[in-house]
Every structure is written in structure tokens, then in C-alpha cells.
DRENZA-726481 format. One record per residue (C-alpha): x, y, z; residue in three letters. Coordinates in nm, 2 decimals, padded with zeros to 4 digits. Each point is the difference from the previous one (the first is absolute). Layout:
N
   east  north     up residuo
      X      Y      Z     ALA
...
END
This chain:
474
   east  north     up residuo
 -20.22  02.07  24.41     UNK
  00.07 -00.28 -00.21     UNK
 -00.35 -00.05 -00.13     UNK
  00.01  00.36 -00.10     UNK
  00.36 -00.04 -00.15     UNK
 -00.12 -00.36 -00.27     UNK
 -00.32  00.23 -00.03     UNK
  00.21  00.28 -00.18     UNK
  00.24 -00.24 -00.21     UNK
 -00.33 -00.12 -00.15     UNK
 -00.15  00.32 -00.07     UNK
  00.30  00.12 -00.12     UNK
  00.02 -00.28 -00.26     UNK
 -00.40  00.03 -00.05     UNK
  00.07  00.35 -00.11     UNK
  00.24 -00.07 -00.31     UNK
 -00.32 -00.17 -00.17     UNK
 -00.03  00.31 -00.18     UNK
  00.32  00.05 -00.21     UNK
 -00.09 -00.40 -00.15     UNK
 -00.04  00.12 -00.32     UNK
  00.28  00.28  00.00     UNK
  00.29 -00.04 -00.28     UNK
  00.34  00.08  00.13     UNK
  00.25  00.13 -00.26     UNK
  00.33 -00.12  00.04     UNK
  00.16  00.31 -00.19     UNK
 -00.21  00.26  00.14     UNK
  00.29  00.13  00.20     UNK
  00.23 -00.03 -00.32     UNK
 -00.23  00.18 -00.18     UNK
  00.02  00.28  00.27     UNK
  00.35  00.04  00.03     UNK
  00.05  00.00 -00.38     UNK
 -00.20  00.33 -00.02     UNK
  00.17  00.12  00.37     UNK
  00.41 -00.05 -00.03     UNK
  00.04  00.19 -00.34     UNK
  00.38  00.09  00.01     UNK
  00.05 -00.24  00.25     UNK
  00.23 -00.30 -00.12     UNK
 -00.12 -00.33  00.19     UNK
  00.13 -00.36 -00.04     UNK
 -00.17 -00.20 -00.26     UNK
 -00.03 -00.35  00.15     UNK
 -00.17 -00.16 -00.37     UNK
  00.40  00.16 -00.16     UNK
  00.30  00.04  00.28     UNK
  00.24 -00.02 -00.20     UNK
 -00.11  00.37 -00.13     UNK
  00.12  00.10  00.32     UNK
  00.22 -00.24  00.19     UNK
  00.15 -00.20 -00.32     UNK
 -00.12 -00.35 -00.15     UNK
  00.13 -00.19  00.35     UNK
 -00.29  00.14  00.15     UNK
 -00.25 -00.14 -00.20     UNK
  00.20 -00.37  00.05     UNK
  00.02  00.03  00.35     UNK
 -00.39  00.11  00.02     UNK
 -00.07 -00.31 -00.23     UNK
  00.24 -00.24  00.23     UNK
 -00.21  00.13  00.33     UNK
 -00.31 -00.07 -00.12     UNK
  00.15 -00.37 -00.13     UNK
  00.09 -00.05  00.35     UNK
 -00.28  00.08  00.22     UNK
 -00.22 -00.17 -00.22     UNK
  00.19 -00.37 -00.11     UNK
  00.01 -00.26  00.26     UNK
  00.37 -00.09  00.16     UNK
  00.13 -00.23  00.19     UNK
  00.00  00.07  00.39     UNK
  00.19 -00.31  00.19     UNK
 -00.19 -00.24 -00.25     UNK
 -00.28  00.19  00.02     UNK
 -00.19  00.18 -00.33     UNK
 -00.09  00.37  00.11     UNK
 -00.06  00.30 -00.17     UNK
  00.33  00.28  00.00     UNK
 -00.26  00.24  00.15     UNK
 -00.02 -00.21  00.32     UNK
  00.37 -00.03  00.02     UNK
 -00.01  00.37 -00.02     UNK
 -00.23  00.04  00.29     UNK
  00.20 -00.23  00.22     UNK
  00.27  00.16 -00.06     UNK
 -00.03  00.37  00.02     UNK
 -00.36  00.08  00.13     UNK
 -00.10 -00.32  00.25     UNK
  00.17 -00.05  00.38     UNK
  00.13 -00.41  00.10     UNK
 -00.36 -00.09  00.03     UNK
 -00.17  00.11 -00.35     UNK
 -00.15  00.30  00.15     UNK
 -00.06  00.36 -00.10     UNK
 -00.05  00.26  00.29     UNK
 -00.12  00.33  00.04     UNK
 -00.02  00.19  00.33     UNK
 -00.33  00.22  00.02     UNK
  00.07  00.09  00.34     UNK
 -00.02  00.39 -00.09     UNK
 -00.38 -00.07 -00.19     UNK
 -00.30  00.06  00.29     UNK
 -00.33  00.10  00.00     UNK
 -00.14  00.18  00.37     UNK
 -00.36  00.11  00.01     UNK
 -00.20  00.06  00.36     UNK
 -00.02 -00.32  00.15     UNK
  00.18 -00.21 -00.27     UNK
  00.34 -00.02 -00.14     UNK
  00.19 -00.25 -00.22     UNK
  00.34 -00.02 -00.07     UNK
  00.25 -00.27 -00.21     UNK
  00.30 -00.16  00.05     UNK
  00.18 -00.21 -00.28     UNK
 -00.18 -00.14 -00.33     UNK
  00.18 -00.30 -00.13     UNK
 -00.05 -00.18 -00.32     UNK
  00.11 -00.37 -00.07     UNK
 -00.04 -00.20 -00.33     UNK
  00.19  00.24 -00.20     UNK
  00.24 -00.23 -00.15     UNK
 -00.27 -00.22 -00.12     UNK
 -00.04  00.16 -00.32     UNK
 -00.14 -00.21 -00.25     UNK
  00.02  00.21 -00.32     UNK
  00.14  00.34 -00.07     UNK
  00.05  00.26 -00.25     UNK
  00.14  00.31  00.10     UNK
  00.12  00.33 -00.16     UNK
 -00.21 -00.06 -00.32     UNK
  00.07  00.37 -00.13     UNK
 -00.38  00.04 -00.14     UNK
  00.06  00.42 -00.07     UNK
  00.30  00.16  00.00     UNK
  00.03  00.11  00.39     UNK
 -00.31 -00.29  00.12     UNK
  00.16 -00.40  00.12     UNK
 -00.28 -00.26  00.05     UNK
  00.04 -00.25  00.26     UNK
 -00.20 -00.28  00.06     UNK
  00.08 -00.27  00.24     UNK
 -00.14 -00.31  00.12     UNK
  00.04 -00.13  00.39     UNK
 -00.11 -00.37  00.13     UNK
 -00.11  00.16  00.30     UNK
  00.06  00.32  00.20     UNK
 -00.06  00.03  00.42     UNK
  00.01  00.38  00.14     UNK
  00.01  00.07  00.38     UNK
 -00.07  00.31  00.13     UNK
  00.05  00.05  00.36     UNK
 -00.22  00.27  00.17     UNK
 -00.08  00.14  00.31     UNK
 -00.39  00.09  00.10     UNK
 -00.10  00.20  00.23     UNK
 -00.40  00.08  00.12     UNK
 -00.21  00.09  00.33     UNK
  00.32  00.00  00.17     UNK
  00.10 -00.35 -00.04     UNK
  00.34 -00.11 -00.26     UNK
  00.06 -00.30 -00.22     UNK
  00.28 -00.10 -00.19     UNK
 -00.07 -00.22 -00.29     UNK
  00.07 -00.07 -00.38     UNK
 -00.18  00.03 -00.31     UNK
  00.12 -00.31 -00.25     UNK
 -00.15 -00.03 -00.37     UNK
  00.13 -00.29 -00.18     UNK
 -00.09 -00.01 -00.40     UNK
  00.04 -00.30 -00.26     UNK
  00.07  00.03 -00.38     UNK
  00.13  00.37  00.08     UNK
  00.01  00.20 -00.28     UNK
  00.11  00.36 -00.10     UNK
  00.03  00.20 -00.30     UNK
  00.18  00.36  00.11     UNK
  00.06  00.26 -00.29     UNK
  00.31  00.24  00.09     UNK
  00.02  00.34 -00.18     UNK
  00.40  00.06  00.08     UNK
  00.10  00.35 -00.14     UNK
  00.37  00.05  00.03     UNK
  00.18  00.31 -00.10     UNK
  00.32 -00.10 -00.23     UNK
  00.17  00.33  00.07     UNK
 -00.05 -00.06  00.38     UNK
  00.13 -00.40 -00.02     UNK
  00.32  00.13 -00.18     UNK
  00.06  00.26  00.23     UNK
 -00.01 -00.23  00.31     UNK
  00.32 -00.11  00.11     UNK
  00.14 -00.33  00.05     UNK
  00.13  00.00  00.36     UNK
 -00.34  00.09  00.12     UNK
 -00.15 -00.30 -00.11     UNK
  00.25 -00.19  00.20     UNK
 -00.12  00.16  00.33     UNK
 -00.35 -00.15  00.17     UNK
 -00.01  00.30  00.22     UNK
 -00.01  00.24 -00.37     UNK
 -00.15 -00.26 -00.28     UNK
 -00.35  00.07  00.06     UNK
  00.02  00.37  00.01     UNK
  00.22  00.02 -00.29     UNK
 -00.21 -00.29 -00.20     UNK
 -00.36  00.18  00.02     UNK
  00.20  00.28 -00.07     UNK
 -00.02 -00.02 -00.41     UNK
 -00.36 -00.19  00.08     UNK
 -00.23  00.26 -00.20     UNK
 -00.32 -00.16  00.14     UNK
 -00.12 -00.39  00.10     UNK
 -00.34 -00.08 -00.02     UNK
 -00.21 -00.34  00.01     UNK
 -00.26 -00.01 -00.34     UNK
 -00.11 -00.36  00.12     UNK
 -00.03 -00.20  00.32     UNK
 -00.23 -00.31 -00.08     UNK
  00.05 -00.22  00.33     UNK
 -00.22 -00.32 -00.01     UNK
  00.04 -00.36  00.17     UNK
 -00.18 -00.30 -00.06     UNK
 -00.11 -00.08  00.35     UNK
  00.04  00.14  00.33     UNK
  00.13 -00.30  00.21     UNK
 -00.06  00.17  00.32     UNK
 -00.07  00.35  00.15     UNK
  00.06  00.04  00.38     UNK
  00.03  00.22  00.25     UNK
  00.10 -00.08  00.34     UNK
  00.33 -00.03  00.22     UNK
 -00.23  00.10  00.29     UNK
  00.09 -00.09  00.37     UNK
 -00.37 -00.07  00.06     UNK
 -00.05 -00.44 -00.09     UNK
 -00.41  00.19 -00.02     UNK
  00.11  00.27 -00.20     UNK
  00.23 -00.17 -00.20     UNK
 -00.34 -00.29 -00.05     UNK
 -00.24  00.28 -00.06     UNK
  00.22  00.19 -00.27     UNK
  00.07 -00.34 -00.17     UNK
 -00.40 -00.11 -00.03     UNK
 -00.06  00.38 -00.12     UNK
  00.33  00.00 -00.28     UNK
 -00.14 -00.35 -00.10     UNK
 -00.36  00.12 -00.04     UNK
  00.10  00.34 -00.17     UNK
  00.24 -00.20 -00.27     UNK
 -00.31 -00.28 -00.09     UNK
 -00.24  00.25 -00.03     UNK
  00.18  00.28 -00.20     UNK
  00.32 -00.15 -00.14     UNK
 -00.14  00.00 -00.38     UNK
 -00.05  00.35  00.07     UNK
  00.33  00.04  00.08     UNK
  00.14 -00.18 -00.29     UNK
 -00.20  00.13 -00.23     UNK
  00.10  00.35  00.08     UNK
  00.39 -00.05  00.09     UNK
  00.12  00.12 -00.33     UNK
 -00.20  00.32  00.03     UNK
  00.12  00.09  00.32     UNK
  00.37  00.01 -00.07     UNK
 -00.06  00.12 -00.37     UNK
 -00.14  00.27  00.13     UNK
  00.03  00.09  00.37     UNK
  00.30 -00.12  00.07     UNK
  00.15  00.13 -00.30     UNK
 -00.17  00.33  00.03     UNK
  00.24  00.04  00.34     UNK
  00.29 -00.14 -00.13     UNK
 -00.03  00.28 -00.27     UNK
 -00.08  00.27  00.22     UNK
  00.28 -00.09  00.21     UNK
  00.23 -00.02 -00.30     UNK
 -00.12  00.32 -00.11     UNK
  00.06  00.17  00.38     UNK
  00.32 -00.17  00.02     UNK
  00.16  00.19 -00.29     UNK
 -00.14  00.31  00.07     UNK
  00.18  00.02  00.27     UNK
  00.35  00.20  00.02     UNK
  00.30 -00.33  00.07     UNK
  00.30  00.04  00.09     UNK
  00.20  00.02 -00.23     UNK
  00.29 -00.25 -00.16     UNK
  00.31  00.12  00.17     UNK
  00.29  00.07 -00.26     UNK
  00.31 -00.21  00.08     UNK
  00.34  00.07  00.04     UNK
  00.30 -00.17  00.12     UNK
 -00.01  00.16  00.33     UNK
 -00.35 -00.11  00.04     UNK
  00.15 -00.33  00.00     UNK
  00.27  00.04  00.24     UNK
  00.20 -00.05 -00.28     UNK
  00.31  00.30 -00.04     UNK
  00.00  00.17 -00.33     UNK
  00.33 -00.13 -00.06     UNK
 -00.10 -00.37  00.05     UNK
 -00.32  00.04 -00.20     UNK
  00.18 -00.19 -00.30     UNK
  00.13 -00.28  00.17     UNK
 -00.10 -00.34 -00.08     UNK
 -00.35 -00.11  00.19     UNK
  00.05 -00.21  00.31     UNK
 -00.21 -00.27 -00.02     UNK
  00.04 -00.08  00.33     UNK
 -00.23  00.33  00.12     UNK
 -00.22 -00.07 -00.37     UNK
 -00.09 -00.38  00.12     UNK
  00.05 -00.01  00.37     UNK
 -00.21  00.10  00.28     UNK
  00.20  00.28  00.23     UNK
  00.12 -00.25  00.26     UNK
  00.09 -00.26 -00.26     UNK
  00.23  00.24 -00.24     UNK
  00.15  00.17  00.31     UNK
  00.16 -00.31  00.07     UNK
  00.12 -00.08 -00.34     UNK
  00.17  00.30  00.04     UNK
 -00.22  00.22 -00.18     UNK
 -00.20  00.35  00.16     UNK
 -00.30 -00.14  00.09     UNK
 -00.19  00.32 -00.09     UNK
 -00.19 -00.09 -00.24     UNK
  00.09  00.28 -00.27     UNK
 -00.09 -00.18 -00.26     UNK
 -00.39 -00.06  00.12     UNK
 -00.17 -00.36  00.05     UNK
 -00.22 -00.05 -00.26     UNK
  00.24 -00.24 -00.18     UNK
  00.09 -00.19  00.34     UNK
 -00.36 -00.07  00.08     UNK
  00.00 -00.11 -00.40     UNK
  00.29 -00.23  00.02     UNK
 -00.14 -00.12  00.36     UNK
 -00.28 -00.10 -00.19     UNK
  00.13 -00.11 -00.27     UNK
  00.19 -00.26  00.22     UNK
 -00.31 -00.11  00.22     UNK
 -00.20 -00.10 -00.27     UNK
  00.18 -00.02 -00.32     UNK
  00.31 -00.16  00.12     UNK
 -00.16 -00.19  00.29     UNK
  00.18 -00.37  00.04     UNK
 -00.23 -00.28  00.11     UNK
  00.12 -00.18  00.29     UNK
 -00.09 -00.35 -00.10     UNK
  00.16  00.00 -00.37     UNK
  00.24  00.31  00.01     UNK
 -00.08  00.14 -00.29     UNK
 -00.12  00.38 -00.07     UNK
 -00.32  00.13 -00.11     UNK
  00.19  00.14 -00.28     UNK
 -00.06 -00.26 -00.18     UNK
 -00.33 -00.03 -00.02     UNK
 -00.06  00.37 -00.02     UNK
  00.26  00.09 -00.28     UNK
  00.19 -00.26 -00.08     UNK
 -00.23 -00.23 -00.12     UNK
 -00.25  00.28 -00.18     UNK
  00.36  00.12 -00.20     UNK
  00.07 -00.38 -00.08     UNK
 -00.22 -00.28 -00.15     UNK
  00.03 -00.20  00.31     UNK
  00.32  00.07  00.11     UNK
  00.16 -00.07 -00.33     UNK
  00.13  00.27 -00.27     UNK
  00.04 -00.12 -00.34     UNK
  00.26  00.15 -00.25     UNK
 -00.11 -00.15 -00.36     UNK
  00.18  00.03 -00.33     UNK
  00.39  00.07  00.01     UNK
  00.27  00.11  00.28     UNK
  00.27 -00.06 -00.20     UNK
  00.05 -00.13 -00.35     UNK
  00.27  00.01 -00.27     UNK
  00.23 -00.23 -00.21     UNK
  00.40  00.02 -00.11     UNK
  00.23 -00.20 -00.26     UNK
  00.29 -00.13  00.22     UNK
  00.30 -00.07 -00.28     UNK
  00.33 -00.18  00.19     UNK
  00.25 -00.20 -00.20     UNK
 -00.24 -00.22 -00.20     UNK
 -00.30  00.03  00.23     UNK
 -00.26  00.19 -00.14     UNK
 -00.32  00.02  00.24     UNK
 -00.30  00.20  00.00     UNK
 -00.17  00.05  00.31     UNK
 -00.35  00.14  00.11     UNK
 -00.12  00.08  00.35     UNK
 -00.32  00.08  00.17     UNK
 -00.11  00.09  00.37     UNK
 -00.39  00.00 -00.03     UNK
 -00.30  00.01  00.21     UNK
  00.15  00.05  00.32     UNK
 -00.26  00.06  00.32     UNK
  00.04  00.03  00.40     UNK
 -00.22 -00.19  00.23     UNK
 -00.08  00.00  00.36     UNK
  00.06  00.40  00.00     UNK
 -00.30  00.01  00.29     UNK
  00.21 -00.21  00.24     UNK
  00.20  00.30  00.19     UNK
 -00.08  00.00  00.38     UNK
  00.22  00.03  00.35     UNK
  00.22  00.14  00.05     UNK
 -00.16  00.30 -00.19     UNK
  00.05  00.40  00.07     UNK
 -00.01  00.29 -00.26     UNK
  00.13  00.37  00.02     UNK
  00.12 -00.09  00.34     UNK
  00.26  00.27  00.10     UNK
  00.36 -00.10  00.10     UNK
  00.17  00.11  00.35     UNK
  00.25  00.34 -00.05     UNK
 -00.06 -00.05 -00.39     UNK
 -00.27  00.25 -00.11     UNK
 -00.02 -00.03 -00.34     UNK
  00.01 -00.37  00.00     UNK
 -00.33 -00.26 -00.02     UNK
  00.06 -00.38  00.09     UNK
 -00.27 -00.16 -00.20     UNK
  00.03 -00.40  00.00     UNK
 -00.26 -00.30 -00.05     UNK
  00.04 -00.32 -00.01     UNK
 -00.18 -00.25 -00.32     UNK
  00.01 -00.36 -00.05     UNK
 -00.23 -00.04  00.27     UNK
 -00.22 -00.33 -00.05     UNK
  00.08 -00.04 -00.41     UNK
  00.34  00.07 -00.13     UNK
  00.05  00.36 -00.18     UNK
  00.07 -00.17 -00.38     UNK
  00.14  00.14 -00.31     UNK
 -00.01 -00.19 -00.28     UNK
  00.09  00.06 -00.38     UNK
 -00.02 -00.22 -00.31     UNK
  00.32  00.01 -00.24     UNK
  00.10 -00.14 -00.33     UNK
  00.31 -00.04 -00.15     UNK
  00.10 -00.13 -00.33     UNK
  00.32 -00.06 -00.15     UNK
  00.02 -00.11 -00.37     UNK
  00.38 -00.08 -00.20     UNK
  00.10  00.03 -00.27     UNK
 -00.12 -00.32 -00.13     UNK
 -00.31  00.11  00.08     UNK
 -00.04 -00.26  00.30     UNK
 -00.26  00.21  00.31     UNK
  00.06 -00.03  00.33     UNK
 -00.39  00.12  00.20     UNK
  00.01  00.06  00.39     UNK
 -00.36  00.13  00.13     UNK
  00.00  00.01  00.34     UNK
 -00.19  00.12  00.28     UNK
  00.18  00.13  00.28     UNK
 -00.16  00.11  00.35     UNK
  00.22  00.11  00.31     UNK
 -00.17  00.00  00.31     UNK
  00.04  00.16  00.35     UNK
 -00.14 -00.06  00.36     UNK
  00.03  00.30  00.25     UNK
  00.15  00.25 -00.18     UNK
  00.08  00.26  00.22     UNK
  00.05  00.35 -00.18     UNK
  00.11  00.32  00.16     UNK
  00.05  00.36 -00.15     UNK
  00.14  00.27  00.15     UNK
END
């Protein structure tokens, strides 16, 4: 079974030979869908602000920025787009899983079936650029990985007799360049409404709601190396030898086969699924975005314009029921599972030093180094002073004044953090000052000249500076 199993990868792979010396057209599907959604309104990604106003457009731009500049991660230069992945996509141990447990194959005789596929490496993105709006609805991504592992757990059965074992692919030097044709109806987006998005058991129905159709122009997929390909997990110590001496044999003898046609088999294969699936997908009726009201939200009609309790906004049930709010959740959890985080990642404190990852992330990327610089003139004027027979004229000037050490804040640190019976209030204290002293410093001058024409010149420079500042705002 398995040498029948590395026998197919290879012809599979020997069998893209023949779309070598194919062009793919990036803007094929654009193309398409120009001539097809006549009428239709859809979101311009290459001009936003035509639709959603010129922040749009900035905040596109600032994205891209960030997934694609190196930042500081604990002392460590990353890429935003890995910070990204560890915090919203990846589990505690850098891992993406999918359960295949529902995907089998049964024939007389033989049958196959898979359990989880997980991927690790993810976060070791070396180079990025995402969301490069190459047509008005098409985003080119391309992305570089140090190295890539999958594991595929599967389940054989043949002539009666079961084994349980994994499939495992590493890839150096991973590479991938993914077009994305995106077509979103405006009129759709604008009708969607705003508590649905704040509802993880609604948001996806309600976001491919005003999706007018998805589809993948490019998949180029390509690696430098495969490190290793095995398959084993076996119970057998012979089996598990004979499948390693037959994996070994099978990568030797056809891996520049392999390599050579990698590109090809995504590019067009595997993206010839993902677009049939695409295409099936939104055929299909879905259910549809339910239309809210207060009473959908356990909320009276008569209460509907209170002021939100941010206890149930930012607090799991459990947590706001005893702060003293309902604990039901009326308000959705998307923005809880943002702020939570938000504070796991963004706000993290480091045990040894005590200071936040805020600094590094925003602080410092908002600041030259901590420091922000006011040049020219705060304040500046002049006045005659007459008294008796004293006759002065004075100047003044506050110039060049700057903050330092502004990426010092650390424990104790919370934001938005709801407050016991007070619903509408947000305790949100930090402390900075932490291992440099927060400084403010100005330079003034002062001059003083009598009557007699005698001048009196005070330039000074003038710094004030704090250790452990502790602010809090409520």
C-alpha cells in the first residue's frame, strides 16, 4: 500500500510536465468579471475611498506597512505578518490544524481515511507583500517561509489488515505567489448591519453575504528543497524499516521531478479545485444574515438606548455576571476575543523586565526611539514693563521641547478593563518609568534689556524627569 501510495505522488507530479510552458494570466478572472457584473457595484480595492472614504485607502496602506516591515518581538526583528499569525491564526505551539476526519476514500478491499493536517513554520516568514491591488477586484500575495513541515495523519486499510500512520512533507525556501479575485457588492456591504459582525455564530454568514464571487487567478507554490518526505507512524519496527528504505529511495530517485513540477501542480490542480469549490460554494442557497432587533438581543425596546455595558461588551458571561452585569452576551463576542487578543500579544508584560510589548510594537514605531521631538516654538512673546522709573523690555521663548523614554510603560498594565456595578466605566492604568526615567525637557530663553540699554540673556535647558509613573484613567 505504501509503495502504491509514493508511486501515485510521483506520477501525479510527473504528469504536470505538460503545462511547463503554459502562461498564467493574473487578470484573466478580472477580465471576466468586468464583462459579467454590469450593473453590479463592487469594491474597488486600487480606489476605496470611492466607496468607503479616504480612511480606507490609509488603513489598506498601513496593513500592508505592517505585515511587510520588520518589528520588534521581545528583542527580536520579525516581520508584522508573523506577529499576525501568532496571534490570531497559530495555537501555543506555532501550529495550524485542520481536522479531515469527514474526508475518506473506500473501494473493495481498500479504504483510506484522515485525521488532522497540521502545518508549522508559519511564523517564519521571511518576506512579504500582501494585498498589492494589481486590478480593481484582483490582491497579489506573495510570501516567503524559511521552512514549512505538514503532517497528515491517515488511517489505511487493505486485505483486511489496519494501520495508523502519518504522512509528513517538510519544504525549505517555501515560497508562494496566490492571486485573489475578491468581488464585493457595495450595496450588499452597506446594507449589512453592525451587530451582526459582533456575533461569531452570524459573521460568516452575514460576511459572504455581499461576497459577489472569490476566485484564485494564481497559485504558484514552489520550495527550494524538500528536506524530508516520510511516511510512517507504523506499529510494525519492519514496516516502519521497510517504508523508510522505500520513501528514501522514492525521494533520491524522483525528487527533481518533483521539484521541477511543484509549481505546476498547485498552479494548476490545486487551484483548479479550490475554484471549483469556490464556484460550488456560492452557488449554493446560505442562510441568510438574520436582521437584528433589540429583542434579538435580550435587550427590551425600552432599554435599547441605554448606555452599552461594557461589562457584557468585554467580558466573558461568567466574568461580567459577577461584575454585576447580565452575562448574556447581547452584545456578541467578536470584540472580547479582539480585546483578549489584543491583551495576549499586544500588551503582553515580560516577566524578567516588566515591561509591555507595546512598546516595541507601537510605541517605538510612533516614536524615534522612544523620544518625540517638538522643534521650533511653544511659546514665545515679549512686553515693555514701565514701573516708577523702571523701564524693562522683556522677551521669552519655550523652544524645542521633546519626551523621552515614552516605550518604558509596563506592570501594572490593563486597558478597557470593566469596573464592578459601574457599567459604563473603563479602568485603564499603566505604569512608565520602568528602567529609564520618563523625561521632558524644554530649552528657554529669556532676555531682559533697560532702559539703558544694558541685556540681561538666560538660555537654559530644562529636563524634568520621572521614575514609575503610575497613570490611571477612568
Amino acid at each position: 500500500a505504501t509503495y502504491v501510495f509514493e508511486a501515485a505522488i510521483v506520477v501525479v507530479f510527473e504528469s504536470h510536465r505538460v503545462y511547463k510552458d503554459i502562461e498564467v494570466n493574473p487578470l484573466q478572472a478580472q477580465e471576466v468579471l468586468d464583462q459579467s457584473s454590469q450593473g453590479v457595484e463592487l469594491l474597488n480595492f486600487q480606489n476605496l475611498s470611492s466607496s468607503l472614504g479616504s480612511w480606507a485607502d490609509a488603513a489598506l496602506n498601513q496593513l500592508r506597512s505592517f505585515v511587510s516591515d520588520e518589528v520588534d518581538d521581545d528583542g527580536v526583528q520579525t516581520l508584522g505578518i508573523n506577529l499576525i499569525m501568532n496571534a490570531a491564526v497559530l495555537d501555543e505551539s506555532g501550529l495550524w490544524t485542520f481536522d479531515l476526519s469527514n474526508y475518506s476514500l473506500v473501494e473493495p478491499n481498500f479504504s483510506i481515511s484522515l485525521g488532522n493536517l497540521t502545518i508549522a513554520g508559519l511564523d517564519s516568514v521571511k518576506r512579504a507583500s500582501l494585498l498589492d491591488a494589481i486590478g480593481p477586484q484582483t490582491l497579489m500575495n506573495e510570501v516567503e517561509i524559511d521552512h514549512v513541515v505538514g503532517e497528515l495523519q491517515v488511517n489505511l486499510v487493505t486485505d483486511g489488515a489496519e494501520m495508523n500512520g502519518f504522512v509528513r512533507l517538510e519544504l525549505a525556501k517555501f515560497r508562494a505567489i496566490m492571486a485573489v479575485l475578491l468581488a464585493i457588492d457595495v450595496d450588499e456591504l452597506w446594507d449589512l448591519e453592525l451587530g451582526n459582525l459582533l456575533d461569531s455564530e452570524h459573521i460568516f454568514d452575514c460576511l459572504f453575504g455581499f461576497v459577489h464571487s472569490v476566485s484564485f487567478p494564481v497559485l504558484d507554490v514552489s520550495a527550494s528543497e524538500i528536506t524530508s518526505f516520510e511516511v510512517g507512524g507504523f506499529s510494525s519496527a519492519n514496516l516502519e524499516r521497510a517504508i523508510q528504505e522505500l520513501t528514501g529511495l522514492t525521494l533520491t530517485t524522483f525528487k527533481a521531478s518533483i521539484m521541477e513540477n511543484f509549481s505546476y501542480f498547485f498552479d494548476f490542480t490545486i487551484k483548479a479545485i479550490l475554484n471549483s469549490y469556490m464556484e460550488y460554494y456560492f452557488s449554493q442557497p446560505m442562510d441568510a444574515c438574520p436582521k437584528l432587533s433589540a429583542t434579538d438581543r435580550f435587550l427590551k425596546r425600552t432599554e435599547s438606548t441605554n448606555p452599552v455595558d461594557f461589562r457584557d461588551l468585554l467580558l466573558k458571561p461568567n466574568e461580567a455576571l459577577g461584575l454585576g452585569g447580565r452575562g448574556l452576551e447581547q452584545y456578541g463576542d467578536i470584540l472580547r476575543k479582539l480585546v483578549e487578543v489584543v491583551n495576549d500579544n499586544v500588551l503582553k508584560i515580560d516577566e524578567e523586565t516588566g515591561l509591555s510589548r507595546v512598546n516595541s510594537l507601537l510605541i517605538s514605531e510612533l516614536t524615534e526611539e522612544g523620544r518625540i521631538t517638538f522643534e521650533g516654538d511653544l511659546l514665545s512673546g515679549g512686553t515693555q514693563i514701565q514701573l516708577g522709573g523702571l523701564d524693562l523690555k522683556v522677551d521669552f521663548r519655550a523652544f524645542d521641547a521633546y519626551v523621552d523614554n515614552l516605550d518604558t510603560v509596563g506592570a501594572p498594565f490593563s486597558l478597557l478593563d470593566p469596573v464592578k456595578n459601574l457599567p459604563s466605566n473603563l479602568n485603564n492604568s499603566a505604569a512608565i518609568g520602568l528602567g529609564a526615567p520618563l523625561t521632558f525637557g524644554s530649552r528657554f530663553f529669556l532676555s531682559i534689556i533697560d532702559g539703558s540699554g544694558q541685556e540681561i540673556v538666560n538660555d537654559l535647558d530644562v529636563t524634568l524627569s520621572l521614575e514609575n509613573v503610575y497613570i490611571m484613567l477612568e
